[in-house]
N, C-alpha and C positions, 0 to 999 in steps of 0.2 A: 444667286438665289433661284431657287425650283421654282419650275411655272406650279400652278394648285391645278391638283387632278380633274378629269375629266367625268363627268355625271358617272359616266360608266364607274370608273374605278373605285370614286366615291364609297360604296357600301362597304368594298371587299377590303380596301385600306383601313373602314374604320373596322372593321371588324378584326383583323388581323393585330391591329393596336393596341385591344384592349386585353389581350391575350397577356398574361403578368404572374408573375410568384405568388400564390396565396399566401396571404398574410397567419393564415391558418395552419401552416407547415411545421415540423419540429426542427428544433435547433442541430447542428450535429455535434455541440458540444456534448460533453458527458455530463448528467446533475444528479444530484442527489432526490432530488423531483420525479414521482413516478408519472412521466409522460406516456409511457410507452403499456402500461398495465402489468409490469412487472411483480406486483405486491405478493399476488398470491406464491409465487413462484420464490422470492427473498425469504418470504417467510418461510416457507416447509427448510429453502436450505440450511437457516437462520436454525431453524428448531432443532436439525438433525445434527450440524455442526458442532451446537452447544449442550447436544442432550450427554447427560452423563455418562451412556453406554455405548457414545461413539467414541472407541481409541485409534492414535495416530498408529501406524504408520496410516495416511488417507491421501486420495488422489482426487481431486476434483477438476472436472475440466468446462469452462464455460466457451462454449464455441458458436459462431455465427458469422454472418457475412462482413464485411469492413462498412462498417456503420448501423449496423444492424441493433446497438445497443448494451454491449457488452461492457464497456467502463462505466455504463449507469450504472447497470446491474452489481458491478463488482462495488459502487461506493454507496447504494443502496444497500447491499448486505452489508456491508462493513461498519453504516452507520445501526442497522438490527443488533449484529456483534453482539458491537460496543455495549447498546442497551441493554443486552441481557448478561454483561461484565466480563466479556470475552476481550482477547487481544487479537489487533490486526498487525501486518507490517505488509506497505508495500513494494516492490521492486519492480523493477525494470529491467526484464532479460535483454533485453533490444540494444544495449548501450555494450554488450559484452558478446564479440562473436566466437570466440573460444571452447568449450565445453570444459576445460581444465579452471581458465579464468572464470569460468560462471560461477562453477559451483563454489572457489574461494568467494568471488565478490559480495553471492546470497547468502554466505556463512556467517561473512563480517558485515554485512548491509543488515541481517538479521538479529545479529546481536547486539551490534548498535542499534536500530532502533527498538529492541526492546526492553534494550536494557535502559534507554533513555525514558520509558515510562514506568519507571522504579523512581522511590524519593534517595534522594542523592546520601542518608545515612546507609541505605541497604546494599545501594552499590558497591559503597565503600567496603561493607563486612562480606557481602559476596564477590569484589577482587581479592581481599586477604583470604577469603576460604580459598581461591583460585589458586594463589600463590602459597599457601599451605601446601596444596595437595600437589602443586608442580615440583615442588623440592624435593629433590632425593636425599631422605634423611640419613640413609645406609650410609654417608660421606662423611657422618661425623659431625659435632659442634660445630664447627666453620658454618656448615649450613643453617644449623640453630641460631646460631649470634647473627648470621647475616640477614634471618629470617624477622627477627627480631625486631636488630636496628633498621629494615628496613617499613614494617610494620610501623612503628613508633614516627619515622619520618612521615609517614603517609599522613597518620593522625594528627603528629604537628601541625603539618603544613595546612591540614584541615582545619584544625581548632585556630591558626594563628594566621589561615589567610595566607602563606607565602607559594 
């Protein structure tokens, strides 16, 4: 057990002790919550994004320090988007170091999920539009009958659950 300080040391330990993490401090998670004063800044992108005379092809790049606020920002506009009846998808380039693999992963990472916020009858009619238009019909009936019986199976299995 420690002998207890000396008169001397006394001030300078307690004062050194009380020295602590403000309780006041921001989290480093990412939130939906504008802690940071981001609003006015969501917004204009929010507006420009969804204005009708912005067309893709578009590059946006949100940069900053490693913690600086960036994933706020990006789920703060995401949740404007939405509001104003926009789609988002997110990804994760970080999980893919490749450049070949990336760009497969965001092709199918983005068609999945966007096509998972479609109601499950549209889906269905935009695979068979897919599969229409993948057929090489210059092959002849074979491809007609096969197009067919494969369509009708879709719908079966739809209509009957299997």
């Amino acid at each position: 057990m420690a002998a207890p300080p000396d008169d001397d040391t006394k001030t300078s330990s307690a004062s050194e002790s009380s020295a602590s993490v403000s309780p006041n401090s921001v989290s480093d998670q990412p939130t939906r919550e504008d802690t940071l004063g981001f609003k006015p800044n969501v917004e204009a992108v929010a507006v420009f994004l969804t204005h009708s005379e912005t067309h893709p092809p578009l590059t946006l790049s949100v940069e900053g320090a490693w913690g600086s606020g960036k994933s706020s920002f990006m789920l703060q506009l995401e949740d404007r988007i939405r509001a104003k009846g926009g789609k988002t998808v997110w990804f994760n380039a970080w999980r893919h170091d490749k450049e070949d693999e990336l760009w497969a992963a965001f092709a199918l990472d983005f068609t999945q999920k966007l096509a998972s916020t479609l109601p499950l009858w549209k889906r269905w009619l935009l695979h068979l539009k897919l599969s229409y238009l993948r057929f090489n019909w210059r092959q002849g009936w074979f491809q007609a009958a096969k197009f067919l019986v494969l369509g009708c199976s879709v719908l079966l299995r739809h209509h009957f659950g299997c």
